[in-house]
Each structure stands twice: as structure tokens, then as C-alpha cells.
Residue, then its C-alpha position, 0 to 999 in steps of 0.5 A: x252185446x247179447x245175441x238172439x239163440x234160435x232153436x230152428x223147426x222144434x217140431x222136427x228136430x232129430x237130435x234130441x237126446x236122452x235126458x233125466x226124468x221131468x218127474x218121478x216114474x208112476x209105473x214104467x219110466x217113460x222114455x225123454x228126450x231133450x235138445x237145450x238151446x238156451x241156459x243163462x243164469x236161471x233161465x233154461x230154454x228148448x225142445x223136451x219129449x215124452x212117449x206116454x206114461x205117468x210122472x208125479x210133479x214137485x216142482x220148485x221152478x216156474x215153466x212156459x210151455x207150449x206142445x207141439x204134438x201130442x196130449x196130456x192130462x194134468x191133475x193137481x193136487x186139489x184135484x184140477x184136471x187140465x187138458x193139453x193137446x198140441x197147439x195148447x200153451x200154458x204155465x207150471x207155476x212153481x210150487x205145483x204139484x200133481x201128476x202129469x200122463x201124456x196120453x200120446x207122445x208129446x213135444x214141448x218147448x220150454x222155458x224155466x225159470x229157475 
């Protein structure tokens, strides 16, 4: 029988660890860090930080997010300017492409679908 995988206190973990960038550098890369808690098919679930800099986005899954701390602006291709500021949830659609400038650190938990 499946069991429940909790990810404790996702503000504070202290065990992120380097990972591979969400996006392509606009600029200097930013430094990010991951803590997975969560992989089963396709799906994929846990902590990710970013410290401010610019990312292009192509993305070819569908993503729940909801930040912790920080803020973003994201525009779309077309043009669509979203603001995400800590407490904001929302969702990447597959297929979204635009870039992605954490303005301030930001702390996320994710889950993709792949």
C-alpha cells in the first residue's frame, strides 16, 4: 500500500543542494538549489531556490508551484506579466515559454508533471 512522503518545514530546510538550472542563464547564472522529496512515474515533488537573476523558460511539463519567499516576475512570450511574491500559488502550463527574473531569493515547492 502507498505510503504518505512528507517534506517537513519547506521554509527552513537547510539541505538543498545544487541542482541543474530551471531555464537558460539570461546573464550570470543564478545559483539553485533543490531538496526532491518525491519521484514516481511522472511525477516529481519538492523544495527548489533561486537567488536573483534572469532564465529564459521552454518548458515541456506542467508545474504547481507555490513561493515561500521571495518574488518574481514572469512574462510570457505574448507579452503577460505575472507577478509572484511569497504566499502566491500558481501553475506552469506545459508548453509556456517566457522568461522568469527572481527579483529577490525565492523558495518554491513544486510539483511536475511530466
Amino acid at each position: 500500500m502507498p505510503e504518505i512522503s512528507v517534506q517537513h518545514q519547506c521554509a527552513a530546510l537547510t539541505d538543498l543542494v545544487d541542482c541543474e538550472s530551471f531555464g537558460a542563464p539570461i546573464g550570470d547564472l543564478p545559483k539553485q538549489t533543490d531538496s526532491s522529496f518525491y519521484g514516481e512515474g511522472n511525477l516529481t515533488a519538492g523544495t527548489w531556490e533561486c537567488a536573483p537573476g534572469k532564465l529564459q523558460l521552454d518548458l515541456n511539463i506542467t508545474e504547481f508551484c507555490h513561493l515561500l519567499k521571495g518574488h518574481w516576475i514572469l512574462t510570457s512570450e505574448s507579452g503577460q506579466v505575472t507577478e509572484i511574491k511569497a504566499g502566491d500559488s500558481w501553475v506552469f502550463p506545459k508548453g509556456w515559454k517566457g522568461t522568469a527574473e527572481v527579483v529577490d531569493t525565492v523558495r518554491k515547492v513544486y510539483l511536475i508533471v511530466s
